[in-house]
N, CA, C and O atoms as CSV, one atom per row, in Angstrom:
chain,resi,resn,atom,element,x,y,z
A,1,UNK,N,N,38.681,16.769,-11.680
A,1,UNK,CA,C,37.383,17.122,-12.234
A,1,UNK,C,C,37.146,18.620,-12.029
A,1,UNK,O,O,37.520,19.094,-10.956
A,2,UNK,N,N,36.482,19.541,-13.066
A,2,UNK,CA,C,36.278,20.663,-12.782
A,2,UNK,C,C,34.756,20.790,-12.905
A,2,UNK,O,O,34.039,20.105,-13.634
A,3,UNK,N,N,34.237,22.131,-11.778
A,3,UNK,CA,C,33.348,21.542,-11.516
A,3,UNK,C,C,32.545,23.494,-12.235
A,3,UNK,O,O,33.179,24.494,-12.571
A,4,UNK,N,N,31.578,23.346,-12.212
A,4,UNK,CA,C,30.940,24.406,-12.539
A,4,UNK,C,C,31.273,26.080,-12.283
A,4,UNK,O,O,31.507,27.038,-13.019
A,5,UNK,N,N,31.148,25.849,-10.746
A,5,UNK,CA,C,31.655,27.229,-10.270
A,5,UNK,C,C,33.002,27.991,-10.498
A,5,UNK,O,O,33.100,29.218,-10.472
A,6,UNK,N,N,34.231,26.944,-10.769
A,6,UNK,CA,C,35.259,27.134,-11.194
A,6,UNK,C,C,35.369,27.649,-12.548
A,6,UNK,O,O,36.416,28.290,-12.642
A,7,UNK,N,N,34.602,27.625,-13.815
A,7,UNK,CA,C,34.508,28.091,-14.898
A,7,UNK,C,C,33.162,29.536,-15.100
A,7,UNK,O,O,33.432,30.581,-15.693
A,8,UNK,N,N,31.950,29.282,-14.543
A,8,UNK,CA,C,31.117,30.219,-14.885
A,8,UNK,C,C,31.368,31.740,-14.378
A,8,UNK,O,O,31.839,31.923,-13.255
A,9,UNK,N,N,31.055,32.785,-15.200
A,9,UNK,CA,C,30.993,33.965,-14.922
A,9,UNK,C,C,29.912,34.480,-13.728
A,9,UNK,O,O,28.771,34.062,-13.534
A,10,UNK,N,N,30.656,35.531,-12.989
A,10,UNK,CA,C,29.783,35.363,-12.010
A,10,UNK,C,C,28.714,37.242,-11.871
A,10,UNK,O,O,27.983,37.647,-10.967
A,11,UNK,N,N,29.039,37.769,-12.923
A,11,UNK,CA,C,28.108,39.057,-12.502
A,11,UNK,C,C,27.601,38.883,-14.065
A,11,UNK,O,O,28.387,38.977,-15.008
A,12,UNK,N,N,26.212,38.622,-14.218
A,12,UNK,CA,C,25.239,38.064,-14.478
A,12,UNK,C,C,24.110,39.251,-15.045
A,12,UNK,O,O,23.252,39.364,-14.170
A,13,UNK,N,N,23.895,39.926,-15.898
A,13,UNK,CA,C,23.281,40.853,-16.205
A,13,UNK,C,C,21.768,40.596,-16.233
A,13,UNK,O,O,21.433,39.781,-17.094
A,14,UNK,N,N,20.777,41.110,-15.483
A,14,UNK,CA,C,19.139,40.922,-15.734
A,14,UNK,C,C,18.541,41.638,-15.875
A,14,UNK,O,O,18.917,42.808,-15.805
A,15,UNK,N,N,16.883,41.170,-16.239
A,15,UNK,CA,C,15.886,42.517,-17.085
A,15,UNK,C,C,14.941,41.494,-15.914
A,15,UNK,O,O,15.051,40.332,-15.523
A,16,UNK,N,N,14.220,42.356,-15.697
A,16,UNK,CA,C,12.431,41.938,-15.134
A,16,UNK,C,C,11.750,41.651,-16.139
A,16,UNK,O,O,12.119,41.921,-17.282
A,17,UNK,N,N,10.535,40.995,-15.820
A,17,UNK,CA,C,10.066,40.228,-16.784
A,17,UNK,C,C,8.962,41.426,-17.505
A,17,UNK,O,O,8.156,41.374,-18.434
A,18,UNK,N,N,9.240,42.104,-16.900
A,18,UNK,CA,C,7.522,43.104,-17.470
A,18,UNK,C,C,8.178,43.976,-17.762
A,18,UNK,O,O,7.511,45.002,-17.622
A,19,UNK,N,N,9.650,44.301,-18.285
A,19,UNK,CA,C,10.449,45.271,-19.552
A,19,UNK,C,C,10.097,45.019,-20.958
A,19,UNK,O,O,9.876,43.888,-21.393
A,20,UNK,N,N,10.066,45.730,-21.422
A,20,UNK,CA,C,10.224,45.537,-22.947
A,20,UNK,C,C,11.335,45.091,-23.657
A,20,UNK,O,O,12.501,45.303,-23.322
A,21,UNK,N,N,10.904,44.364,-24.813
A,21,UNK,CA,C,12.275,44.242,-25.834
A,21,UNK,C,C,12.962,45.050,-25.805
A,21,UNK,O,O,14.157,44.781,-25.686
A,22,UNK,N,N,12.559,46.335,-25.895
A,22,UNK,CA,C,13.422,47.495,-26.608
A,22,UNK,C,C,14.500,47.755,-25.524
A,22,UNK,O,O,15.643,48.027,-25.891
A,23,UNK,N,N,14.153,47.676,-24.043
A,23,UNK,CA,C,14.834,47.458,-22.879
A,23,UNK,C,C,15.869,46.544,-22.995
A,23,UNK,O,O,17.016,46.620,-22.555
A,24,UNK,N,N,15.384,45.758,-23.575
A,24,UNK,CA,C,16.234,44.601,-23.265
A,24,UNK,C,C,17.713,44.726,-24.220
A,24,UNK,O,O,18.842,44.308,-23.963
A,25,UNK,N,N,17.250,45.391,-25.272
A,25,UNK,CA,C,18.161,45.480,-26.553
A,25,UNK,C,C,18.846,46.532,-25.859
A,25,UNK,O,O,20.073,46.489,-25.764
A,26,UNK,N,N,17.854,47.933,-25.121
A,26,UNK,CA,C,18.921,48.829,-24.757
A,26,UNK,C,C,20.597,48.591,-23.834
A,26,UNK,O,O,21.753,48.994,-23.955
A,27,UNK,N,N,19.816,47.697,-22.919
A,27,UNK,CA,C,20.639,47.011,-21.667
A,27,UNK,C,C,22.300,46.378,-22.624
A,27,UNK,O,O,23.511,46.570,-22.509
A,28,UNK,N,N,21.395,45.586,-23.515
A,28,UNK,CA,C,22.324,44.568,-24.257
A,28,UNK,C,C,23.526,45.517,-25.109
A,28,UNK,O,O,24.702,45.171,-25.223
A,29,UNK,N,N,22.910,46.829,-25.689
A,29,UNK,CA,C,23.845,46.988,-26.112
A,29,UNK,C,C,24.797,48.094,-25.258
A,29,UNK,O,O,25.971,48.300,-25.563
A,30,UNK,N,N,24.021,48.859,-24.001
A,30,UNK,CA,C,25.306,49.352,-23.362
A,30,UNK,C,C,26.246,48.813,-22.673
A,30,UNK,O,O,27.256,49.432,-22.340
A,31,UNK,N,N,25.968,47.324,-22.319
A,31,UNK,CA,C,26.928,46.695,-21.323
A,31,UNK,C,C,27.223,45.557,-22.665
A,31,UNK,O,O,26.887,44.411,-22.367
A,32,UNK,N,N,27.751,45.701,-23.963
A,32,UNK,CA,C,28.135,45.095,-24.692
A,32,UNK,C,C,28.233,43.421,-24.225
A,32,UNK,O,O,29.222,42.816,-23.812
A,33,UNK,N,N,26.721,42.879,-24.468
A,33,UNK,CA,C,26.130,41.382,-23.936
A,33,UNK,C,C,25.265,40.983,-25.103
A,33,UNK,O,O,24.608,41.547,-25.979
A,34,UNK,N,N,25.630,39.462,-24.631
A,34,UNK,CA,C,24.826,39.080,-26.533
A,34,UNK,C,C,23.156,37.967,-25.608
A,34,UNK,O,O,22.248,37.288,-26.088
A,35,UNK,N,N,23.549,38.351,-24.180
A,35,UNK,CA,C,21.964,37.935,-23.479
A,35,UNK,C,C,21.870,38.405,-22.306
A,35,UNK,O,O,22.797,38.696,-21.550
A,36,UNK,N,N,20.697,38.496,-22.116
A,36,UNK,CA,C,20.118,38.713,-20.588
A,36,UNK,C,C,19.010,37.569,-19.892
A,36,UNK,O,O,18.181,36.887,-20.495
A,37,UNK,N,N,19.269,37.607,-18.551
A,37,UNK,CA,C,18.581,36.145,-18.043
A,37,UNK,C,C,17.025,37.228,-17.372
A,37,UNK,O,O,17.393,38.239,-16.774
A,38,UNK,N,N,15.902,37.088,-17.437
A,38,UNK,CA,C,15.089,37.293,-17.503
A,38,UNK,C,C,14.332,36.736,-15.589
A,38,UNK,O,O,13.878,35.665,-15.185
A,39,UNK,N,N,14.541,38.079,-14.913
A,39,UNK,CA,C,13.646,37.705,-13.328
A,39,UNK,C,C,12.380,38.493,-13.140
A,39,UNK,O,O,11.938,39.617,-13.378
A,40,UNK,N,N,11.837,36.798,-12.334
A,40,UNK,CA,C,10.720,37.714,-11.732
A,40,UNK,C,C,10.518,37.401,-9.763
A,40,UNK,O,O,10.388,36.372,-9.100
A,41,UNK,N,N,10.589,39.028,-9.370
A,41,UNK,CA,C,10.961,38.655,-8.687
A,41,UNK,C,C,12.090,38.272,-7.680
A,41,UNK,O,O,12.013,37.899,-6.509
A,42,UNK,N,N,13.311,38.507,-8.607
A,42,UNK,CA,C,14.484,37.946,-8.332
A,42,UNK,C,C,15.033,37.045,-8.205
A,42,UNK,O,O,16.077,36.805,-7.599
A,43,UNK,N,N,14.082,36.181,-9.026
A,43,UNK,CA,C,13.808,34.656,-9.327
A,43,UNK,C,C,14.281,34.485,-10.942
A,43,UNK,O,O,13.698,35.289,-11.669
A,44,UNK,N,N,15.158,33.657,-11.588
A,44,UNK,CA,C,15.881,33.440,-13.247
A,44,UNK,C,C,13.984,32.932,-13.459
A,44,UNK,O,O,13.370,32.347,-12.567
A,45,UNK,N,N,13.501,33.238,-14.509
A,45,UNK,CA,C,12.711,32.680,-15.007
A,45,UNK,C,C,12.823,32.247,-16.553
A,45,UNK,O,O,12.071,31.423,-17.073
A,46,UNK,N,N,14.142,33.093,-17.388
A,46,UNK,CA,C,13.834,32.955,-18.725
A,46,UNK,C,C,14.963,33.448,-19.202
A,46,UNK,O,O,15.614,34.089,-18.377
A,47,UNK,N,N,15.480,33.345,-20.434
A,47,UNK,CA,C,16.586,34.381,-21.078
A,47,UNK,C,C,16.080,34.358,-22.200
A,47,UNK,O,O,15.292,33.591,-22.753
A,48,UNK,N,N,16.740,35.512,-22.578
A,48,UNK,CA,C,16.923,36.478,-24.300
A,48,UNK,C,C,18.447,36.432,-24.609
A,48,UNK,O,O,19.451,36.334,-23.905
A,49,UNK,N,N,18.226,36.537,-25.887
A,49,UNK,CA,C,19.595,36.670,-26.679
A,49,UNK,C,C,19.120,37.694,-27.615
A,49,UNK,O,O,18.139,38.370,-27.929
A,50,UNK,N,N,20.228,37.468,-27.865
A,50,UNK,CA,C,20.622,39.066,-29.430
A,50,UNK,C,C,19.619,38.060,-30.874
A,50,UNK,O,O,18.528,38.479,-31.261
A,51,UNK,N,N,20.120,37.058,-31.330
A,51,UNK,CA,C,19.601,36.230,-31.942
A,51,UNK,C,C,18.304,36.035,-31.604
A,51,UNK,O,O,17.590,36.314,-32.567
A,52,UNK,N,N,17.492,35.568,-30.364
A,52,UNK,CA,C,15.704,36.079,-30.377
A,52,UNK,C,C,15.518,37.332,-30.563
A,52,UNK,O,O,14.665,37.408,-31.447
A,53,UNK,N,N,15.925,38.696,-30.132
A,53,UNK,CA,C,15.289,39.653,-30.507
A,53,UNK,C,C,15.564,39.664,-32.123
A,53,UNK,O,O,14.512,40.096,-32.594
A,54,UNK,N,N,16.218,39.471,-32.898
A,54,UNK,CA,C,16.223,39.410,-34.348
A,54,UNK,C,C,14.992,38.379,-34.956
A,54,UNK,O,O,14.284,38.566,-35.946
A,55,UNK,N,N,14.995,37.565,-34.283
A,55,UNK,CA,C,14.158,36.425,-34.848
A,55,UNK,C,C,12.512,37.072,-34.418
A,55,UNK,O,O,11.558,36.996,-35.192
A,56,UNK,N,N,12.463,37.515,-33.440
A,56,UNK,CA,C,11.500,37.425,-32.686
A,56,UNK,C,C,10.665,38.913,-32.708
A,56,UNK,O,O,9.554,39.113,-32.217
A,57,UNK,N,N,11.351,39.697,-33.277
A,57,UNK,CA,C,11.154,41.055,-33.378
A,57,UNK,C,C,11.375,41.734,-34.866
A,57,UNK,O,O,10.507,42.285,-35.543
A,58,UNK,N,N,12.745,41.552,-35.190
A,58,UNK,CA,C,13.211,42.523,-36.187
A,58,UNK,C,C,12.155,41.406,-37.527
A,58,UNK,O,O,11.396,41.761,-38.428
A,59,UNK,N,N,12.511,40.300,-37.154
A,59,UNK,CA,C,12.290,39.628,-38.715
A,59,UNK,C,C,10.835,39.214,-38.687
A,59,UNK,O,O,10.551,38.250,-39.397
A,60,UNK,N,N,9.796,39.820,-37.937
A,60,UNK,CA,C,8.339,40.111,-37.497
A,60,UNK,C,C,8.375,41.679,-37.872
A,60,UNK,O,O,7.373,42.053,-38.481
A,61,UNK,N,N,9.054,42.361,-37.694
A,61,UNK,CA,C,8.669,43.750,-38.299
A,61,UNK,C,C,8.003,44.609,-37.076
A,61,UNK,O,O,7.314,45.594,-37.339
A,62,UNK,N,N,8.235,44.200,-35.743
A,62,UNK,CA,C,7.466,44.088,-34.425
A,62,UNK,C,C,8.665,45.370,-33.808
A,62,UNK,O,O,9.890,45.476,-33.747
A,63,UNK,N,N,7.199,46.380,-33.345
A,63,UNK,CA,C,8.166,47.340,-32.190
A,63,UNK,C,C,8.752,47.002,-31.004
A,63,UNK,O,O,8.225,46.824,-29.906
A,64,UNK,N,N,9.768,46.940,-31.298
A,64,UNK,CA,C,10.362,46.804,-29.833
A,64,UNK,C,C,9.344,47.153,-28.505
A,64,UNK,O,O,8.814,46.443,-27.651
A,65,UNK,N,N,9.348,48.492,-28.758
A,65,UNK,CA,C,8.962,49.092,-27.005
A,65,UNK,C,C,8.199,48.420,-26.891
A,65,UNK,O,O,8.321,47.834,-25.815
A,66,UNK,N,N,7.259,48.072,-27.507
A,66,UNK,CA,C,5.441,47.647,-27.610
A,66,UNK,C,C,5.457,45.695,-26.773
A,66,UNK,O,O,4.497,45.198,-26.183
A,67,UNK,N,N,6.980,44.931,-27.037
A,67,UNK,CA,C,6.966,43.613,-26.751
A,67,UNK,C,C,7.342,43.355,-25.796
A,67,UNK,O,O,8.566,43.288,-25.683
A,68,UNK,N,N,6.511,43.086,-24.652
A,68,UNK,CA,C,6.809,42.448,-23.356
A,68,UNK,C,C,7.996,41.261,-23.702
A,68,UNK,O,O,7.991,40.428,-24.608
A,69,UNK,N,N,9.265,41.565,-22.368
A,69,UNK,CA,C,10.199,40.713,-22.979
A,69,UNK,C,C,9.561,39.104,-22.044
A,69,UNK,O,O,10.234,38.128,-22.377
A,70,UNK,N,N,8.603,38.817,-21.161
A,70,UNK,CA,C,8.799,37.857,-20.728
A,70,UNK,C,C,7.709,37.151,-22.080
A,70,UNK,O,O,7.541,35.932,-22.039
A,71,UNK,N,N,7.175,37.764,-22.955
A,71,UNK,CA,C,6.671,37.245,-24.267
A,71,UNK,C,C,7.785,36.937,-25.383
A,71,UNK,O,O,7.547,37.049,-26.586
A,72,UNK,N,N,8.675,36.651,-25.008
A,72,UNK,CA,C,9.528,36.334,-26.374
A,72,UNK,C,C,10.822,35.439,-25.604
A,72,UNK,O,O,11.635,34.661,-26.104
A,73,UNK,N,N,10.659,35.858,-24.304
A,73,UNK,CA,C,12.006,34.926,-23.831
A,73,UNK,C,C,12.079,33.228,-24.282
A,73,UNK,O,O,10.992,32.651,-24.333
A,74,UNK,N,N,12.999,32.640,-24.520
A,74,UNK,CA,C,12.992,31.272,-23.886
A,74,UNK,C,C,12.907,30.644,-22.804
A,74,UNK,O,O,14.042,30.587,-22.331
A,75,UNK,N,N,12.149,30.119,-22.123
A,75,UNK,CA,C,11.569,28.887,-21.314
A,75,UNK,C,C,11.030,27.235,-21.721
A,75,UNK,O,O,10.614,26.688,-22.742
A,76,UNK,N,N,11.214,26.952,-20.764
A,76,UNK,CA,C,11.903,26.514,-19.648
A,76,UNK,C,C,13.044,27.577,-19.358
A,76,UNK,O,O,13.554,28.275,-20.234
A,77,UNK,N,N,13.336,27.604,-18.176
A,77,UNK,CA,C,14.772,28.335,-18.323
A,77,UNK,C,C,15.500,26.930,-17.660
A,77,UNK,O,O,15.095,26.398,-16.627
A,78,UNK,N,N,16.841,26.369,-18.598
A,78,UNK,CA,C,17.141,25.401,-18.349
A,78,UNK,C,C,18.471,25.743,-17.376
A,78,UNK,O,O,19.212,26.697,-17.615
A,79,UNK,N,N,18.638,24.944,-16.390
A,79,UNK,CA,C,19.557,25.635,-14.834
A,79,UNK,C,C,20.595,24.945,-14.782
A,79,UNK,O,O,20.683,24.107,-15.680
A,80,UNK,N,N,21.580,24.995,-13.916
A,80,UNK,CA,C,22.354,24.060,-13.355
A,80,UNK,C,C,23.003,24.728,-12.157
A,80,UNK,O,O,23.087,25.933,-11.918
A,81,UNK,N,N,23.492,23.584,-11.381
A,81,UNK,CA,C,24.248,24.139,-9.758
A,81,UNK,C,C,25.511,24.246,-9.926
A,81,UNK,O,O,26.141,23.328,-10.451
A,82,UNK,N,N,26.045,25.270,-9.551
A,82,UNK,CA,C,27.544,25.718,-9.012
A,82,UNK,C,C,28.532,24.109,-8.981
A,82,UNK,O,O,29.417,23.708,-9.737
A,83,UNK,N,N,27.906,23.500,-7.774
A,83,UNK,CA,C,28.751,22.309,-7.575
A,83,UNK,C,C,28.678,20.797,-8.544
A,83,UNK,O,O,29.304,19.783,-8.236
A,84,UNK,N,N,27.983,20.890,-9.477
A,84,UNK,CA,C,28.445,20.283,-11.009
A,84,UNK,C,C,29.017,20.133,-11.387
A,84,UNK,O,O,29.890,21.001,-11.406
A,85,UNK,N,N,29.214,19.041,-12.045
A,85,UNK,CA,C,30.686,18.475,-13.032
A,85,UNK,C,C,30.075,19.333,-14.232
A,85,UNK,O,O,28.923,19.265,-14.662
A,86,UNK,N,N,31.284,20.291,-14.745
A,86,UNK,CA,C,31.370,20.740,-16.068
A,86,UNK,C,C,30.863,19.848,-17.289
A,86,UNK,O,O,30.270,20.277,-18.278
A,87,UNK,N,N,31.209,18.533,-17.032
A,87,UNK,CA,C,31.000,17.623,-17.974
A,87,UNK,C,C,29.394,17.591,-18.251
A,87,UNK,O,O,28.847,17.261,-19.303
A,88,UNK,N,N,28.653,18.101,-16.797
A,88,UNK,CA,C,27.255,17.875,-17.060
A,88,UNK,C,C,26.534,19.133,-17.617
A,88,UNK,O,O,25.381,19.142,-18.048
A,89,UNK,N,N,27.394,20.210,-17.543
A,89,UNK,CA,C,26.886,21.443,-17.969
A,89,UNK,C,C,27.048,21.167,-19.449
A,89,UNK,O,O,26.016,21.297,-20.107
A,90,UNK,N,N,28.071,20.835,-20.058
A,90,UNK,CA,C,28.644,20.426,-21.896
A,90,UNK,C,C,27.367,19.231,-22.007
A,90,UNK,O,O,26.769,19.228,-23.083
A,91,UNK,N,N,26.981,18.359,-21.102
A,91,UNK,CA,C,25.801,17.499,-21.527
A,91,UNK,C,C,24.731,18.786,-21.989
A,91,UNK,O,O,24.646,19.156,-23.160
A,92,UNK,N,N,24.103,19.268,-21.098
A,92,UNK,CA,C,23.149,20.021,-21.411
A,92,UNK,C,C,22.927,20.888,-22.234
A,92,UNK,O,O,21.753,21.054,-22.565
A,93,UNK,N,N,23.620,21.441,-22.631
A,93,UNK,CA,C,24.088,22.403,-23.680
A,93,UNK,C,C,23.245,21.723,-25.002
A,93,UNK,O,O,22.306,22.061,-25.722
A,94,UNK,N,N,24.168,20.550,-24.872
A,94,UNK,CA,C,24.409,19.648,-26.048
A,94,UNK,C,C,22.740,19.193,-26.302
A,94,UNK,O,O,22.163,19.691,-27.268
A,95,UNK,N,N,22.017,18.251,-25.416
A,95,UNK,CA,C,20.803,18.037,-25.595
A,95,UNK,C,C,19.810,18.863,-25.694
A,95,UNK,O,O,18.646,18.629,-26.019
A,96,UNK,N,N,20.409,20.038,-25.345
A,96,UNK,CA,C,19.129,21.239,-25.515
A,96,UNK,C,C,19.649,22.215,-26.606
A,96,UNK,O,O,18.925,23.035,-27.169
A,97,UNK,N,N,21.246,22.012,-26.899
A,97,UNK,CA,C,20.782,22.736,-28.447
A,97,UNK,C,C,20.850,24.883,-27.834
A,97,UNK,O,O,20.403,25.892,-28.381
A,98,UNK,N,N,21.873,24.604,-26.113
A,98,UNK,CA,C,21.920,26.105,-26.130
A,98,UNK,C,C,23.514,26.093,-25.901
A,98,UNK,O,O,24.239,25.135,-26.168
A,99,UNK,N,N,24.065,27.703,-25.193
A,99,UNK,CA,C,25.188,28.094,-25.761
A,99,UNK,C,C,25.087,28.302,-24.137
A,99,UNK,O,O,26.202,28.367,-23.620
A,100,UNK,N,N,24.276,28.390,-23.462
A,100,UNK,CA,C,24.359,29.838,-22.389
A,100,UNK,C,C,23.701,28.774,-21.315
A,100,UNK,O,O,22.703,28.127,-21.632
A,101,UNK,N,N,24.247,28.653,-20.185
A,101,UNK,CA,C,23.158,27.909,-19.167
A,101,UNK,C,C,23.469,28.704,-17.734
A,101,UNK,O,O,24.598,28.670,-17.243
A,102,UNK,N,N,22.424,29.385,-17.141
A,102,UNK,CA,C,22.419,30.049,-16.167
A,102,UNK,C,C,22.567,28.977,-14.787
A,102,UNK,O,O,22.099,27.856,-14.588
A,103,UNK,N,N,23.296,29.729,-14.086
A,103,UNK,CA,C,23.686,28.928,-12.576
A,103,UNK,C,C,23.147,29.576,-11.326
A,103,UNK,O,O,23.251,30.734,-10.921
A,104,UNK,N,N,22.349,28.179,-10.665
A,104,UNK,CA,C,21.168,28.846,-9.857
A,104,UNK,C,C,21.505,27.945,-8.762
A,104,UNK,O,O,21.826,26.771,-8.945
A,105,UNK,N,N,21.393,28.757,-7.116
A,105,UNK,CA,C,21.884,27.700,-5.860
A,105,UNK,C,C,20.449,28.729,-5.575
A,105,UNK,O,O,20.109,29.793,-6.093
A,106,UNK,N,N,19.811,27.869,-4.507
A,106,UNK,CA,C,19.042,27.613,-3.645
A,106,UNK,C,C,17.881,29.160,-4.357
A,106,UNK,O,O,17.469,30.212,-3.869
A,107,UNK,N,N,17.744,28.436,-5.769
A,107,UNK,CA,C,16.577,29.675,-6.734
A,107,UNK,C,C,16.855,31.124,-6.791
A,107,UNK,O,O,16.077,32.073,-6.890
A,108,UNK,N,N,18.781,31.053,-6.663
A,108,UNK,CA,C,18.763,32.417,-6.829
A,108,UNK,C,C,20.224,32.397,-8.048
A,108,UNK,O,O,21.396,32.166,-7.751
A,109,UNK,N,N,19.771,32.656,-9.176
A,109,UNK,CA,C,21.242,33.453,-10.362
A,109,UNK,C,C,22.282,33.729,-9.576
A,109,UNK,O,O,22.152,34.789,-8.964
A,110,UNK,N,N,23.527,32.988,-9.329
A,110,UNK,CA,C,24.759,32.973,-9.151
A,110,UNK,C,C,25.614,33.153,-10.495
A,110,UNK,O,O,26.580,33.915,-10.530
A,111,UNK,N,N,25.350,32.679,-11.191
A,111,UNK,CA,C,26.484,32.640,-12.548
A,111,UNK,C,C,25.712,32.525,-13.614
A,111,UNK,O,O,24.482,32.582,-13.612
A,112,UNK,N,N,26.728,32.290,-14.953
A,112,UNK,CA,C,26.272,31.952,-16.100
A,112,UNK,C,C,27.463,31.210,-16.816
A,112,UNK,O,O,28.620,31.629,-16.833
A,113,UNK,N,N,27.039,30.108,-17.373
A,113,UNK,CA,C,28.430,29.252,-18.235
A,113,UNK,C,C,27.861,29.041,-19.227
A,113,UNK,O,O,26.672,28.789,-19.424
A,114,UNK,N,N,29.116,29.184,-20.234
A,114,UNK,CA,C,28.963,29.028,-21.524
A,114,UNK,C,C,29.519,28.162,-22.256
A,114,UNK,O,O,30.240,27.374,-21.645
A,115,UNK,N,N,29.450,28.047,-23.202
A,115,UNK,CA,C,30.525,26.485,-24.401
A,115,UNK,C,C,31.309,27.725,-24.840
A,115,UNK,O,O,31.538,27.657,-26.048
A,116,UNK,N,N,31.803,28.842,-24.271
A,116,UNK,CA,C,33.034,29.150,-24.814
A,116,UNK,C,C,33.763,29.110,-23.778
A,116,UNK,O,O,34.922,28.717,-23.917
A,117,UNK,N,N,33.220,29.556,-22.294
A,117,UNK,CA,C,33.880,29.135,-21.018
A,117,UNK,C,C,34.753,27.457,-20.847
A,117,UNK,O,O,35.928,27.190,-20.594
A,118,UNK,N,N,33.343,26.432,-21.164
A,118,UNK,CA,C,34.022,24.973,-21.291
A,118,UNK,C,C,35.254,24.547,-22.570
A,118,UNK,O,O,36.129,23.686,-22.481
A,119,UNK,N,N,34.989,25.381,-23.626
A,119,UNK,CA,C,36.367,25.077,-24.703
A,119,UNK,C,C,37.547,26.004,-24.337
A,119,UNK,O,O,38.671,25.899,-24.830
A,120,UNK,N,N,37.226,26.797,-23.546
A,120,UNK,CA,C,39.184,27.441,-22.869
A,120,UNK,C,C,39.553,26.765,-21.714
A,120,UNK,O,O,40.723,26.680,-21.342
A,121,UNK,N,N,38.360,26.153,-20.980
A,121,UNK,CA,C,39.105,25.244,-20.280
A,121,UNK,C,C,39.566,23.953,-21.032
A,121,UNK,O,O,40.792,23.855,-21.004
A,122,UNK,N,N,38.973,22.982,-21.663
A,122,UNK,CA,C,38.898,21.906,-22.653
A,122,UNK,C,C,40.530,22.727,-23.017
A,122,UNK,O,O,41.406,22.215,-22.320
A,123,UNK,N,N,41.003,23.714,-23.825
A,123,UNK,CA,C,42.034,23.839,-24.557
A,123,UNK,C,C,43.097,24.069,-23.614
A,123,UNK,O,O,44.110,23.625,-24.153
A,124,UNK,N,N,43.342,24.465,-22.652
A,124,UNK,CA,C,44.327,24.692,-21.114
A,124,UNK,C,C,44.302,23.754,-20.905
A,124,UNK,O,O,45.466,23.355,-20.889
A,125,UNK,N,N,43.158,22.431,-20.541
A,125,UNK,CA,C,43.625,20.879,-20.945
A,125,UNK,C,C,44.275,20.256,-21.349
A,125,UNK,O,O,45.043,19.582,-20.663
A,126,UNK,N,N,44.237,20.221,-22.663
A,126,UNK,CA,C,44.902,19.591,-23.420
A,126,UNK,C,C,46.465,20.458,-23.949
A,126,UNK,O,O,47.356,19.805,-24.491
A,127,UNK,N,N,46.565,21.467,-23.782
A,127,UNK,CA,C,48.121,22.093,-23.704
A,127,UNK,C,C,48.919,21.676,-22.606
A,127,UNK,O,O,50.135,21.487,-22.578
A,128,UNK,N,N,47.834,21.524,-21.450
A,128,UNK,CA,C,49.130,21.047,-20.083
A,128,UNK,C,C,49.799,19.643,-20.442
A,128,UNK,O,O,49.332,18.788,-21.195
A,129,UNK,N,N,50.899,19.604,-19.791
A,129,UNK,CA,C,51.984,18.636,-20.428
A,129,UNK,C,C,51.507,17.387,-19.101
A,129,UNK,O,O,52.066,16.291,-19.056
């Protein structure tokens, strides 16, 4: 069984919650990232993607600088633990309809796993003999 921590990435890029979009886009595009997980505090409260600021900004016609990013993030911020079956991280994904699920031990951002992380493992799977 593979379990969470074994697949998720572990340096984790964040914005505070009382940055702006335009911050957020800046961040995103110098450290070439298609999201940022959103703290307050030093606490995960929320994430952004490249895809909300388009939705949420560009195709509103909305200034960046002017949009508090903890006003546009997604929440719930949906979590999972390090010591997890992968299988339950691909559940969640799946019922919630995301790509990206941040990994949180004792309320603090350790990682981040993705459904492209779980399909290179899934494919190293199924190649081993």
């Amino acid at each position: 069984m593979t379990y969470v921590h074994e697949l998720m990435s572990k340096n984790v890029i964040t914005i505070d919650d009382d940055k702006t979009a335009y911050d957020a886009a800046k961040i995103m595009a110098e450290k070439d990232i298609g999201t940022l997980i959103i703290v307050k505090d030093e606490k995960p409260i929320g994430i952004v993607t490249e895809r909300d600021l388009v939705k949420r900004i560009c195709a509103k016609d909305l200034k960046a600088s002017e949009v508090i990013i903890k006003d546009i993030m997604s929440k719930p911020l949906i979590t999972i633990q390090p010591n997890m079956p992968i299988e339950l991280a691909a559940t969640l994904m799946a019922e919630n309809k995301i790509r990206r699920l941040p990994v949180v031990k004792d309320e603090k951002l350790v990682g981040i796993i993705t459904t492209a992380d779980i399909i290179k493992d899934l494919e190293g799977w199924i190649e081993s003999p």
